[in-house]
C-alpha positions as CSV (number, residue, x, y, z in Angstrom):
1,X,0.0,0.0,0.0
2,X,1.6,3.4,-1.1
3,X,1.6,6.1,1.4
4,X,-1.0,8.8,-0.9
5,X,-3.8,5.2,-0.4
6,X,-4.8,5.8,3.3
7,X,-5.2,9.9,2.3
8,X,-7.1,9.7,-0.8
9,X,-9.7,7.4,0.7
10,X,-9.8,10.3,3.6
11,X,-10.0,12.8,0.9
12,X,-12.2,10.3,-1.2
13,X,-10.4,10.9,-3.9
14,X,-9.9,8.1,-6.3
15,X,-6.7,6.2,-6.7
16,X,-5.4,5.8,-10.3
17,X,-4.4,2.1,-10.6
18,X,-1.1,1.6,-10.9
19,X,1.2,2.0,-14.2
20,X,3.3,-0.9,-15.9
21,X,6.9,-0.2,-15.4
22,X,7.1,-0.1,-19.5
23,X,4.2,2.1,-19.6
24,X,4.9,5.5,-21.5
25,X,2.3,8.3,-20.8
26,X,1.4,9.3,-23.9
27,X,2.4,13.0,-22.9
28,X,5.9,12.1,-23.0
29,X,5.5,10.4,-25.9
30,X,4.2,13.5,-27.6
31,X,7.2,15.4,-26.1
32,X,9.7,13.2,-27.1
33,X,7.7,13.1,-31.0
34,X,8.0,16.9,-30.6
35,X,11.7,16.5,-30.5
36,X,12.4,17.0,-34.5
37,X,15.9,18.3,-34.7
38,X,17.5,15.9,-32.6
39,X,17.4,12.5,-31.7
40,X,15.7,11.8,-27.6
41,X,15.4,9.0,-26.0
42,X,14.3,8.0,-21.7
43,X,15.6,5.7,-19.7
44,X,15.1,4.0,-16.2
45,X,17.9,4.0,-13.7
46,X,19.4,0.5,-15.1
47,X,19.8,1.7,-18.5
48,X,16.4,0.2,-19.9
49,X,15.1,2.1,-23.2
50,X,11.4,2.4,-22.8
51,X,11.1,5.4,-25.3
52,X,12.4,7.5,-28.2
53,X,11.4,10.2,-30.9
54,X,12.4,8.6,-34.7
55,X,15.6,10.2,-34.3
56,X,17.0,8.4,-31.5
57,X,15.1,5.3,-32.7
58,X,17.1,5.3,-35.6
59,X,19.9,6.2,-33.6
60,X,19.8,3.3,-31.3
61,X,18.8,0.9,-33.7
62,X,21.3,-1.1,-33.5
63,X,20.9,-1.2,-29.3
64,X,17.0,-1.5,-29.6
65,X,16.9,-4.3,-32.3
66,X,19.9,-6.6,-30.7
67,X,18.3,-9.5,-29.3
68,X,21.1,-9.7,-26.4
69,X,20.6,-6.3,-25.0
70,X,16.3,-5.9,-24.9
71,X,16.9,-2.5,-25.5
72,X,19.4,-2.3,-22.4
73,X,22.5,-0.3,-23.0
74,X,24.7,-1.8,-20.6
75,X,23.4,-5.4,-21.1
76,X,24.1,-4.0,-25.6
77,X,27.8,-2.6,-24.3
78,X,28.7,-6.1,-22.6
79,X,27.2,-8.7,-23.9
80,X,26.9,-7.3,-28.0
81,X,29.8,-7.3,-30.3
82,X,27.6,-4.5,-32.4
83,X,28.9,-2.5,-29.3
84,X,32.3,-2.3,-30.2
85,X,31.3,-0.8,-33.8
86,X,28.8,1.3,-32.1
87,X,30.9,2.9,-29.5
88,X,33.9,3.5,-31.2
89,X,35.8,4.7,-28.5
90,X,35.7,0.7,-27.3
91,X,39.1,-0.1,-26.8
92,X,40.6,2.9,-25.2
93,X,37.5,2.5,-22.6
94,X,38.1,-1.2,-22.4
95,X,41.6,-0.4,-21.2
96,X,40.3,1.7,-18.9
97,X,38.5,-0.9,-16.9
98,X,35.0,0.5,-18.1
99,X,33.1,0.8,-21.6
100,X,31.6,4.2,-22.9
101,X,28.8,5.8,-20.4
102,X,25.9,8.2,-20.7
103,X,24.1,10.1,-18.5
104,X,20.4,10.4,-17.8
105,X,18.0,12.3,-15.6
């Protein structure tokens, strides 16, 4: 039971069920659609893809349709050999200890 339950049946206000993880609100959907001059993308803590505009789906493509990864950039960097033409930067980060990272929000 989340914490806003017991206060919105005090309130009586109604409780939206809750989302699928994988679920995208079609607002940020639009947003990300809206998002013509460069490629966008959102991801969960753990790397996960779960939605893009066509640039960054065309962009990731090679992430998103890899069987291996599931549309999982860290699962696509380890476990893909597409990564090492993807990220080109492979070996020096390889030597490193670490392959290329991102950052998200």
């Amino acid at each position: 039971m989340s914490p806003v339950d017991p206060l919105a049946r005090v309130l009586g206000a109604a409780v939206p069920p809750p989302r699928d993880r994988d679920d995208v609100r079609p607002s940020l959907q639009r947003l990300l659609d809206a998002i013509t001059a460069a490629p966008a993308w959102v991801t969960k803590p753990r790397r996960d893809t779960v939605a893009t505009n066509a640039l960054g789906r065309a962009l990731l493509a090679p992430m998103l349709d890899d069987p291996a990864s599931g549309g999982n950039d860290a699962r696509f960097i380890f476990l893909s050999p597409a990564a090492r033409i993807f990220y080109p930067e492979w070996a020096q980060a390889e030597g490193a200890g670490h392959p290329p990272s991102t950052s998200h929000a």
